[in-house]
N, C-alpha and C positions, 0 to 999 in steps of 0.2 A: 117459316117463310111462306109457305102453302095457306097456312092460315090468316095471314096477312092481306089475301089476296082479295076477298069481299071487299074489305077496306079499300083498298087501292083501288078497285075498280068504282066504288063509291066516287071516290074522291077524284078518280077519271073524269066520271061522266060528269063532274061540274067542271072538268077542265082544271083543278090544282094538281096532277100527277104529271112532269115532264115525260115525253115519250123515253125519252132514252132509260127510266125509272124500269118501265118494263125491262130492259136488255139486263140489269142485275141480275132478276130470278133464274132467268134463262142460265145466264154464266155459272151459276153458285150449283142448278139444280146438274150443270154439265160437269164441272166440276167432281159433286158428289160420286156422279151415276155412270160415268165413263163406259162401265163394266156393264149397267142393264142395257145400253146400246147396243154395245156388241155382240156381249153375252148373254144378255135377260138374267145378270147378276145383279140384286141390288145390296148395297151396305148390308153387310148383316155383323154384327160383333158379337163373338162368343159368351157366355154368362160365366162365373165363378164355377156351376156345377160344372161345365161341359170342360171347364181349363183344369177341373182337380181329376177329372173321369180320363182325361188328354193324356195329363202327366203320368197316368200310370202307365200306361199304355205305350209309351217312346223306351227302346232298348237303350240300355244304359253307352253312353258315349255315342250316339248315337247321330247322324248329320237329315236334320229335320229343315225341309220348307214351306211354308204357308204360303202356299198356290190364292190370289185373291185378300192380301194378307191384311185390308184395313188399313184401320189407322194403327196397327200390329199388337192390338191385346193381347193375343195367345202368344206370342213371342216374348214380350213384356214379363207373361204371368212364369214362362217357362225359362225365360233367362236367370229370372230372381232363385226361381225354386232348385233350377237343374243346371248348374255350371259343369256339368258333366256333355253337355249339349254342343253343336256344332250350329247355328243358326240363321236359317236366311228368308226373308221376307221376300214377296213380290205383290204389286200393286198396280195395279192400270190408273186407279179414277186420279186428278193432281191432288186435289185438295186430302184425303184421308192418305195419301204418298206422302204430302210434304207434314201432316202430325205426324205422321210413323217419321220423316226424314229426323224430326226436331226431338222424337222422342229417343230416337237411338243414336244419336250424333256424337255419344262420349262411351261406345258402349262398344260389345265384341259382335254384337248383331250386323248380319251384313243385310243392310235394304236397298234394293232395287226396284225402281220403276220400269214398270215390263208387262209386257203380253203375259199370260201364263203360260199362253201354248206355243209363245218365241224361245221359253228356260227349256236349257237338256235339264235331263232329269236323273241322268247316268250316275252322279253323284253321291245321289241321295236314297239315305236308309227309310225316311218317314215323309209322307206329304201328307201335310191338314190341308183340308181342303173344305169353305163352309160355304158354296158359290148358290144352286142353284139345280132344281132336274135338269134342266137343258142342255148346260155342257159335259153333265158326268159320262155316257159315254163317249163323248170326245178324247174326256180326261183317260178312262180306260185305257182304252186303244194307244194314249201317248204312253202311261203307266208301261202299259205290256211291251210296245214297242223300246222303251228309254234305259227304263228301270232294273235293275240286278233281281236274280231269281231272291225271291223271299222277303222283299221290300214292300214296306206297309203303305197302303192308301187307307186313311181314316180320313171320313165325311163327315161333318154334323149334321145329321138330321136327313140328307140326300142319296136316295139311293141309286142304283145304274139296271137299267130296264134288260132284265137279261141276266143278269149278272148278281145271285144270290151273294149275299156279304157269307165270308166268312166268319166273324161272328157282330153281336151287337151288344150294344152296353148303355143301356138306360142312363140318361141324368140326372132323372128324378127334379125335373124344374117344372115348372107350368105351363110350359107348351107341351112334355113330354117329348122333348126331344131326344133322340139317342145317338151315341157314335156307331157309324160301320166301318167297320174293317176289313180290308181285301188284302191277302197278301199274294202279291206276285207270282204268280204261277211258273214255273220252271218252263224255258221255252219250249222243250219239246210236248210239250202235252197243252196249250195252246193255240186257239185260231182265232185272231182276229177281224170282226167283220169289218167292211167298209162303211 
């Protein structure tokens, strides 16, 4: 779409582009991006290495959500592999909501359109989370606040300023991204900042 855009302004400035042509990009790019508004998250979709590095890493019957969840690749990848799985997607932006809607619409996956930071999170054993620096210590703070002692936060690639991961696991793809891993600290031996 983006790269459209020379064009279309070519074909502006001789007056063949109707105005109202502009307001598409605008709808499609808000659509997308819902999440880098709010949250300075933009689309990001997991790769094959990061969803087999993932799988290993979720306790067996385990109730896992995808905080920012796309159009729910890692869900998708984890549903087929791990029927042992309890799974719930969440998604702000419309557009990657409604392929995640269409793509789990006959399936045991539960997807929600949602804030991330509107979901309790009391529930859940595991949160993937592949958003962005910006909001990881927000995510923290709800982690600690929500979450049962011992319950995993694994990030791709993002880590929380402050807050050394408990361990990491290489993907071995070509950005060099890695999973980190937090697990929940027991409450008495925790402080969270503001």
């Amino acid at each position: 779409m983006h790269a459209a855009m020379p064009l279309l302004c070519a074909l502006a400035l001789q007056g063949a582009v109707p105005p109202w042509v502009w307001l598409l990009p605008a709808v499609v790019t808000w659509a997308i991006g819902a999440g880098a508004f709010r949250y300075r998250v933009p689309l990001y979709l997991s790769n094959a290495k990061a969803l087999q590095r993932l799988e290993s890493l979720i306790p067996l019957g385990a109730k896992v959500i995808d905080l920012g969840a796309g159009t729910g690749t890692a869900l998708a990848w984890l549903a087929r592999r791990r029927a042992d799985l309890v799974l719930t997607g969440v998604e702000l932006a419309w557009l990657p909501w409604l392929l995640g809607r269409l793509r789990f619409r006959s399936t045991a996956v539960s997807w929600r359109r949602a804030d991330a930071f509107d979901v309790d999170l009391s529930g859940y054993d595991v949160i993937y989370a592949y958003l962005s620096p910006a909001p990881m210590p927000a995510l923290w703070r709800k982690v600690c606040a929500e979450m049962n002692d011992g319950a995993r936060l694994i990030s791709n690639s993002f880590g929380i300023e402050g807050v050394p991961a408990d361990a990491r696991y290489p993907v071995g793809d070509w950005k060099q991204s890695e999973l980190l891993l937090w697990h929940r600290p027991p409450q008495s031996t925790f402080r969270v900042n503001p």
